[in-house]
C-alpha positions, 0 to 999 in steps of 0.5 A, a space after each residue: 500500500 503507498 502512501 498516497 492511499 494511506 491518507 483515505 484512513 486518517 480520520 480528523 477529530 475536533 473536540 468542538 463537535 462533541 460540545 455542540 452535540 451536547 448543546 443540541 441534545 440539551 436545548 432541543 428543539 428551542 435552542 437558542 443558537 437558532 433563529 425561526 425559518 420564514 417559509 414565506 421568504 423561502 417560497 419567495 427565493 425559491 419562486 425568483 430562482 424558479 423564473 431565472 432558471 426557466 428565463 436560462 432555460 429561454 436562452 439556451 433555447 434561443 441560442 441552439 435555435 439561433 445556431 440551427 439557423 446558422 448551421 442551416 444557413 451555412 448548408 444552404 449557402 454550400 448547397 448554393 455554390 455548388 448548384 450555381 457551379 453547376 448551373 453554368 457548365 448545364 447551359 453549356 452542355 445543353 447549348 452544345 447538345 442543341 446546336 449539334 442537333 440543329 447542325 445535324 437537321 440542318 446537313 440532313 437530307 432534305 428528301 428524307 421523311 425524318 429530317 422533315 418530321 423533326 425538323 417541323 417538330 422543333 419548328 413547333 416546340 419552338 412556337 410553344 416555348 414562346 406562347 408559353 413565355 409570353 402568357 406564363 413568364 413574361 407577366 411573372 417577370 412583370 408583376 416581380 419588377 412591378 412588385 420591387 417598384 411599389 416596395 421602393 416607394 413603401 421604403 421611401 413614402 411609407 402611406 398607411 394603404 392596407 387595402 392596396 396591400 391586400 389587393 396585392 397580396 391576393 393578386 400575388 397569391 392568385 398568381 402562385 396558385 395559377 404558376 403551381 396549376 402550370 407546373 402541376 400540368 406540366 409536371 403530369 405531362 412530363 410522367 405521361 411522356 415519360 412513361 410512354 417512351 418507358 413503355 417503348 421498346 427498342 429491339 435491335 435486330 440481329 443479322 441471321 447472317 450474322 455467322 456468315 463471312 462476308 462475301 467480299 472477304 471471299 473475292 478479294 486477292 491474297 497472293 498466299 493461301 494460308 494468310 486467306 484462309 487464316 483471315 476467313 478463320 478469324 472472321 468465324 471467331 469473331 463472329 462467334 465470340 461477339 455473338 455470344 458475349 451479345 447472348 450474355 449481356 441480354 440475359 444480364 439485363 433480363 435479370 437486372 434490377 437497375 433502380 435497385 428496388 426504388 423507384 424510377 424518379 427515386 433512383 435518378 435524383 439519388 444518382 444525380 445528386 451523388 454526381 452533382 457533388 464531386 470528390 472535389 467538393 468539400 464536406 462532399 459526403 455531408 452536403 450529398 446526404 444533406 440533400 438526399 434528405 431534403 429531396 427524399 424525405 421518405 427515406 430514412 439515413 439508413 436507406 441512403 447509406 444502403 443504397 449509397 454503398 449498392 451504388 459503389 458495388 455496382 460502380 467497382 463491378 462495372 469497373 472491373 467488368 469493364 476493366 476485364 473486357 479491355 484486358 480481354 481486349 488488349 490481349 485480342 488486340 495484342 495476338 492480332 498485332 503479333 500476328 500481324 507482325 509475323 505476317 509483316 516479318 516474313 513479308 519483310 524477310 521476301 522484301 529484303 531478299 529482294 532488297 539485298 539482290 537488287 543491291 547485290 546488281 546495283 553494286 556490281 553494276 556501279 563497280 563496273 561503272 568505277 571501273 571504267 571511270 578509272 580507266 578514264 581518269 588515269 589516261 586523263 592523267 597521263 595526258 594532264 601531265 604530259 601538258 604539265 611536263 611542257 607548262 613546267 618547262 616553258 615557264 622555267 623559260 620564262 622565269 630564266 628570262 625575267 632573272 636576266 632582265 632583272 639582272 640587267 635592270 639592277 646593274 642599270 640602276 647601280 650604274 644610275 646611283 653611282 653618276 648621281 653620288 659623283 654629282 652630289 660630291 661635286 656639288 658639296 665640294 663648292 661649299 665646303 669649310 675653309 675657316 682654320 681650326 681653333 678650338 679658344 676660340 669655339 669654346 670662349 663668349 662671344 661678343 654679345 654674351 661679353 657686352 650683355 654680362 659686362 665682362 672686360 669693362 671698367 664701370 663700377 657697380 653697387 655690391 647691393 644691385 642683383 646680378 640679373 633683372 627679375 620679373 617675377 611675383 612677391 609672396 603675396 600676390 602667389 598666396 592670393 591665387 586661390 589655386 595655390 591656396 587649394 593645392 596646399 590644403 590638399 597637400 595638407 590632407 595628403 590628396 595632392 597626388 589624387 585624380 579628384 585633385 587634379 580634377 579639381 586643380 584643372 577646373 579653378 579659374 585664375 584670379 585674371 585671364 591670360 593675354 591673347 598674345 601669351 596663348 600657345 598654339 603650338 599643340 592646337 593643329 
């Protein structure tokens, strides 16, 4: 045993319980302690908390009705989406449908008594739907747009009419009881058409020659025996094989129960619905059953669960059935083709027979061809190059000849070069030096050097006069040149030697312009 379940036999004991005990047994009934009861008072309490539980009980009510509606509305809005998605795709498939027919009466022949039947029965259907718009929906139509329009004035200028609005109300009425008449004629007429095409009965006949081969088959040339008779055996197990898979599918139907035990209109909006809501709707399995129940309140959640899963029996053994005649199919499909394929090869294997002789003559007859095409070639050749051989030759004439021209030329030209530098060193013997050599006199000042730096005279000159004569520019008027000042600040900041600096130096303007006749043409042509 654990602690923990030990704590369920610890008793707890207080001697002031046994004191009021004592007290109770000695006052009895008119102890002190203990004040009158008001029953009054009490039935009063009880009456309040009675009326609060019951308004409680009022709300919770109004609550869970108030969340059926919602859950109502919600159901009808899904239901909603998928009847309007629907809507469209219907229109199209039905306009689709009618405009095939009308191509197919329109490309029929005219002279056919079908194509002129149908062809003034849709005239007539057509003159029907407008009588029946123009008496029945035109003024349905008007009286809901005539109705909308009275109650934008009510809204606007309410006027207290209780006549005009019972007037209306009656016309309203009269006119649902007429439109509910119509639809209940209409909806008679439809089981009666209905049930008349139910109750016809198409019976396809069946050819008594169906085991017969045709007799074209027969006449038609095959130059091998056995592909004949192997294609007229094939046409009798064709022939054997659809008509007893035909045999079958009749008896099938005789014994088949396709509404399933319900009735006709049961079955067809039961299969309508579960279609209508496809797999890729969501909350399929809810909004189906919800409708289900809405349109067959007859029956019961059960029944339609039932029904529902006969339904997916049906659907996986017609898929299977199907899925089995196309693997019966494909393996017909594929004994044909490797029969066909057999038949192919060995007409192949003649064709190539032939092929490879044909090829066999054709190369013989192009060796032959080459043959005698070398034999042209190499006579060409010996000719080519017996007419080369003299080509050869007399261009080595040729070329013999243009060296000794050249030669000749050359030695002309050299003879040329030789008169002519004789004339030259004629020329430039006339104007040759005749100044003697002294080399004190090349190496000492000039005249004019000597005059412009004073040397050899006797003038006196001041200690305190410059040597040379300047033109140049004080401290000041440098440092008022703002490129000067800009230079050194960016020598300061070390960004002198920078393409931004030059950039900057390039672009400063001096303080005043240069003269014209101090600008340099020089570099400009």
């Amino acid at each position: 045993m654990s602690g923990r379940d030990l704590r369920m036999f610890i008793t707890n004991h207080r001697a002031d319980d046994a004191e009021k005990l004592v007290i109770r047994m000695k006052y009895g009934l008119g102890s002190q302690k203990y004040k009158p009861v008001d029953y009054e008072q009490l039935k009063a309490l009880a009456e309040a908390k009675k009326v609060a539980c019951l308004h409680t009980d009022l709300k919770i009510q109004k609550i869970l009705q108030a969340g059926k509606v919602n859950k109502e509305h919600t159901l009808i809005n899904q239901h909603q989406r998928v009847w309007w998605k629907e809507h469209p795709r219907l229109i199209e498939v039905r306009k689709k449908i009618e405009s095939q027919l009308q191509q197919l009466l329109e490309d029929g022949n005219t002279e056919n008594v079908f194509y002129f039947e149908m062809k003034e029965y849709g005239a007539m259907l057509q003159r029907d739907q407008e009588a029946f718009r123009t008496a029945t929906v035109d003024p349905i139509l008007q009286l809901k747009k005539d109705l909308k329009q009275r109650l934008i004035e009510i809204q606007h200028c309410y006027q207290g009419d209780g006549l005009n609005s019972c007037q209306i109300q009656q016309q309203v009425e009269s006119v649902r009881t007429q439109q509910k008449m119509i639809t209940d004629m209409l909806e008679q007429e439809r089981s009666i058409l209905e049930e008349q095409i139910k109750n016809i009965e198409f019976e396809e006949e069946i050819s008594p020659h169906l085991d017969e081969i045709p007799e074209d088959v027969h006449y038609l040339e095959c130059p091998y025996l056995n592909l004949k008779a192997s294609v007229l055996q094939e046409f009798q197990n064709l022939n054997a094989k659809y008509k007893s898979q035909l045999e079958e599918i009749n008896h099938q139907l005789k014994f088949m129960d396709r509404n399933c035990g319900w009735s006709e209109e049961d079955h067809w909006t039961f299969l309508v619905i579960v279609d209508l809501y496809s797999h890729e709707t969501q909350n399929r399995n809810m909004l189906y059953m919800d409708m289900l129940l809405r349109l067959l309140p007859h029956k019961s959640r059960q029944e339609l669960v039932q029904e529902m899963r006969a339904h997916q029996e049906e659907m996986a053994r017609l898929e299977a059935a199907i899925a089995a005649q196309k693997r019966e199919r494909e393996l017909e499909q594929e004994r044909k083709e490797r029969e066909k394929e057999m038949c192919r090869r060995t007409m192949d294997k003649e064709k190539i027979k032939q092929f490879y002789a044909e090829k066999q003559h054709k190369r013989e007859e192009l060796e032959q061809k080459h043959q005698q095409r070398l034999r042209e070639l190499k006579n060409e050749m010996a000719e080519q190059a017996k007419r080369d051989r003299e080509r050869v030759k007399h261009r080595q004439e040729l070329l013999q000849k243009r060296r000794q021209e050249r030669k000749a030329l050359i030695l002309q030209q050299m003879q040329e070069e030789e008169e002519r530098q004789k004339v030259l060193d004629a020329y430039w013997q006339k104007f040759s030096v005749t100044a003697q050599f002294d080399p004190v006199r090349m190496m000492g000042d000039t005249e004019a050097s000597k005059a412009r730096t004073g040397t050899g005279t006797q003038e006196e000159f001041l200690l305190q006069k410059p040597l040379f004569h300047l033109c140049t520019y004080t401290d000041k008027q440098v440092v008022a040149d703002p490129r000067v000042r800009i230079e050194q600040a960016l020598r300061e900041a070390g960004l002198h030697n920078t393409f931004y600096a030059r950039e900057v130096l390039s672009k400063i303007p001096p303080t005043r312009p240069p003269r014209r006749d101090m600008e340099s043409t020089l570099f400009k042509d």
